[in-house]
N, C-alpha and C positions, 0 to 999 in steps of 0.2 A: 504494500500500500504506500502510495506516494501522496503526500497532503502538499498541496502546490498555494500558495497564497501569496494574493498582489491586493496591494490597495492603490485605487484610483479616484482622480479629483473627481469625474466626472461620467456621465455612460458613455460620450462621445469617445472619452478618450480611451475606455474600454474596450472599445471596438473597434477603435483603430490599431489599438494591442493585438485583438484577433484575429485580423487581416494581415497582421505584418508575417516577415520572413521571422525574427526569433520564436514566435507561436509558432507557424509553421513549422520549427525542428522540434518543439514542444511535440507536438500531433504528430510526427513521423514516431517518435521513440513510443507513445503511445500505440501505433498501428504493429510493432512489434510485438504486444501483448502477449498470452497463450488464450486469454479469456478476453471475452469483448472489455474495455473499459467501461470503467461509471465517473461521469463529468456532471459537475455542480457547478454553476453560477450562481451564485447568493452576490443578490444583488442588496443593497438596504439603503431603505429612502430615509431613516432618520437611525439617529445613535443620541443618546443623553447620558448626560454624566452624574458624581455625587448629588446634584442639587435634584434631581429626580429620584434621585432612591432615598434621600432626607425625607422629601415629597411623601411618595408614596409607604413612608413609616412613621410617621406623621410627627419630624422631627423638625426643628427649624434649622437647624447647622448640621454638618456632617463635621463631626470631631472624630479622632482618631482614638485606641485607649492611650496610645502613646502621646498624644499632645493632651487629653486629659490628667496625665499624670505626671506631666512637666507643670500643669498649672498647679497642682498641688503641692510642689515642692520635693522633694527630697523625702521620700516617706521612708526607706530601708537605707543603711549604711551598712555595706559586708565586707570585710576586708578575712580574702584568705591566703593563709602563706601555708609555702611547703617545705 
């Protein structure tokens, strides 16, 4: 199994990747196969970041535990020697 992944600004320019020659030796080493291949285009018309997952858990900020626990200060001091 070979997982191939390009991200592109836009569909035009998608498809002009399709049509070129480096696709093209793409789709040759594919036609080598033993078994037909299986080819995905996932295509996606939106992507959102932390302020959508805050959102939909119905937080106001996305804080980290680790910048939560810088604001707290210094709560453990371990010192180990060997």
């Amino acid at each position: 199994m070979v997982w191939y992944f390009e991200d592109w600004t836009d569909v035009e320019a998608f498809e002009r990747h399709l049509r070129s020659d480096r696709f093209a030796r793409l789709l040759s080493v594919l036609e080598l196969s033993a078994e037909p291949p299986r080819l995905e285009c996932r295509l996606i018309s939106e992507s959102r970041g932390l302020d959508y997952l805050a959102a939909v858990r119905g937080v106001t900020a996305w804080t980290s535990t680790a910048a939560r626990l810088r604001k707290l200060g210094p709560v453990l001091t371990a010192r180990v020697e060997g």
